[in-house]
C-alpha positions in Angstrom: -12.9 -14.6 9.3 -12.2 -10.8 9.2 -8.5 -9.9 8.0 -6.3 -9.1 10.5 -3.1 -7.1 11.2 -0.6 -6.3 14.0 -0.4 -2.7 15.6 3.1 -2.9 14.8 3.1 -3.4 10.8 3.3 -0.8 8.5 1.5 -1.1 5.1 3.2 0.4 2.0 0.7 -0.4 -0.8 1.3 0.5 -4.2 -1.9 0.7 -6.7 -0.6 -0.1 -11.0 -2.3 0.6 -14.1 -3.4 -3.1 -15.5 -5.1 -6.2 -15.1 -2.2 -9.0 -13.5 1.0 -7.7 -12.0 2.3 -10.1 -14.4 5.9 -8.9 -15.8 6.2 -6.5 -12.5 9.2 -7.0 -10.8 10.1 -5.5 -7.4 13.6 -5.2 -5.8 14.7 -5.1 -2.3 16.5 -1.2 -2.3 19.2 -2.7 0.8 19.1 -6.6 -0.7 20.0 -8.6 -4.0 16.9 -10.5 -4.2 14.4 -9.5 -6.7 10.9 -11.1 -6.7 8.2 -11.2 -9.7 4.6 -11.2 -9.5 3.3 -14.3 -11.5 0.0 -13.3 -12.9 -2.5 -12.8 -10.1 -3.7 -9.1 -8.8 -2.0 -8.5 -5.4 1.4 -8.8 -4.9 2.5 -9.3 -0.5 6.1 -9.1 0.4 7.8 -9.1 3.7 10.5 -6.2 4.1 11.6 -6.6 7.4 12.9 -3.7 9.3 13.1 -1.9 6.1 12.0 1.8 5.8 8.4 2.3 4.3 10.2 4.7 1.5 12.5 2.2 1.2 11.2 -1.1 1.1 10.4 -2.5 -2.3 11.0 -0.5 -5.4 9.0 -0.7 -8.7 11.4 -1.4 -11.5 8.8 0.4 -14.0 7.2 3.6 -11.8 5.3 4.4 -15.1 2.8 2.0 -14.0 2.0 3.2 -10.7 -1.5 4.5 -10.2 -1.0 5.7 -6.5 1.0 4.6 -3.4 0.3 5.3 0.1 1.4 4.4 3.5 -1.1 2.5 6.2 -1.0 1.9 10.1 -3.5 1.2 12.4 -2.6 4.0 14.1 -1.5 7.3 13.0 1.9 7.6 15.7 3.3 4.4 13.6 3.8 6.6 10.2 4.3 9.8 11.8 7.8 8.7 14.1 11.3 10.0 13.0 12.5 7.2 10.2 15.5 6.8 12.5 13.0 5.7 15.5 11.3 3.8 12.8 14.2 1.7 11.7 15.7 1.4 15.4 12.6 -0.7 16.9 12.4 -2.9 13.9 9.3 -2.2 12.7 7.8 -4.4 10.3 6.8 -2.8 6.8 4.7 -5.1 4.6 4.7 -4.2 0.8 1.8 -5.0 -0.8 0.9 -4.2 -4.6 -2.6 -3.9 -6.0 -3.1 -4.1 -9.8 -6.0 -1.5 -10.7 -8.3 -4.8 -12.0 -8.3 -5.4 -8.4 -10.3 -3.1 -7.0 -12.0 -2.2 -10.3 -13.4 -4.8 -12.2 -14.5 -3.4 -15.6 -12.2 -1.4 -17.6 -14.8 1.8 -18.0 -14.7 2.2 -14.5 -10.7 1.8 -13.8 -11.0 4.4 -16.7 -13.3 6.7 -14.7 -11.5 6.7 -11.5 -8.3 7.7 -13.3 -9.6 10.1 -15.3 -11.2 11.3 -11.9 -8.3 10.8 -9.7 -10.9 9.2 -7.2 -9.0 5.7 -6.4 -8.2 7.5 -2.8 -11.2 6.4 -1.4 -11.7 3.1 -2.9 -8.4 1.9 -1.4 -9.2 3.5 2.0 -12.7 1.7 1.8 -10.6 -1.6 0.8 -8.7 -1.4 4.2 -10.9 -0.2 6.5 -13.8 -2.7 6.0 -11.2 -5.6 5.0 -10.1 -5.1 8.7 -12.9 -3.8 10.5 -10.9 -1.7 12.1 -9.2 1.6 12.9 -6.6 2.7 10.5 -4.5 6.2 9.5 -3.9 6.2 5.7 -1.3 8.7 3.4 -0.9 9.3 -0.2 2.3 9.5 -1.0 3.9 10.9 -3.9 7.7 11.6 -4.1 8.4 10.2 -0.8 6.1 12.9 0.8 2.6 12.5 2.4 0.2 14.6 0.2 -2.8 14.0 2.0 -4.0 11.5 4.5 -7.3 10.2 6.6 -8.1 8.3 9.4 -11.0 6.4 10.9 -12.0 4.5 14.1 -13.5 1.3 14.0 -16.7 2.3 15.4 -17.3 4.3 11.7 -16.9 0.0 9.9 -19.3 -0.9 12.0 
C-alpha cells in the first residue's frame, strides 16, 4: 500500500552526508532522552507537540546535507509557532542518510557538488505519498525556498 500521513503532522526531515546514521545521535531540545540511530538509513522519531525548529537536534550539524520542513498543506508550516504549539500539532522528525536516496557514491558526490538533492527529496515525498504536499528548505531556522504540488501532478 501507498504511504500515508495525517493532515495534521508536520515533517521535519533532515538529509546527512554518509552511508548508515550509525553513531548519529539526536536529542530532545525540551526533554532528557537522547536516542541513537543503529545502523540503518532513516531515522523516525515522534516529537510530540514540539516545535518543528525545535524538535530533535543533531548533536554533529557538520553532517547535515539539507533540512527542510513538510506538510500536506502549506497553512500547517506557515501559522505563528505560538498557534503551532497551542493546538498540539504533531511534528515527526525523520532523518535520511544521503545513501538513502543515492545509492552509489559518484552520484551522492554529484548532487552535492551540484547542490541538486532539493528535488530528489521533494520527488521522495510526493510520489511516496501520492499526494499533495508544501515543502521548505530550511537553513538557520529560516525557509530559503519552498515548493508545492497537488496530487493530481503524482498521478
Amino acid at each position: 500500500g501507498l504511504a500515508s500521513l495525517p493532515d495534521d503532522v508536520l515533517l521535519s526531515l533532515t538529509l546527512v552526508e554518509g552511508e548508515e546514521l550509525a553513531g548519529l545521535t539526536l536529542k530532545m531540545a525540551d526533554a532528557a532522552s537522547v536516542k541513537t540511530a543503529s545502523g540503518s538509513g532513516l531515522s523516525v522519531a515522534s516529537g510530540g507537540n514540539a516545535s518543528a525548529q525545535h524538535g530533535f537536534e543533531l548533536v554533529d550539524p557538520s553532517r547535515i546535507i539539507g533540512s527542510y520542513r513538510f506538510a500536506l498543506d502549506r497553512e500547517l508550516l506557515q501559522m505563528k509557532k505560538e498557534v503551532f504549539n497551542k493546538h498540539g500539532f504533531e511534528v515527526r522528525n525523520v532523518t535520511l542518510s544521503e545513501r538513502c536516496l543515492a545509492t552509489s557514491r559518484p552520484l551522492a558526490d554529484a548532487l552535492r557538488y551540484f547542490d541538486a538533492w532539493d528535488g530528489i527529496v521533494i520527488n521522495e515525498l510526493a510520489y511516496a505519498l501520492r499526494s499533495r504536499g508544501y515543502i521548505e528548505r530550511m537553513e538557520d531556522g529560516h525557509e530559503v525556498e519552498a515548493w508545492a504540488w497537488t496530487s493530481d501532478q503524482v498521478e
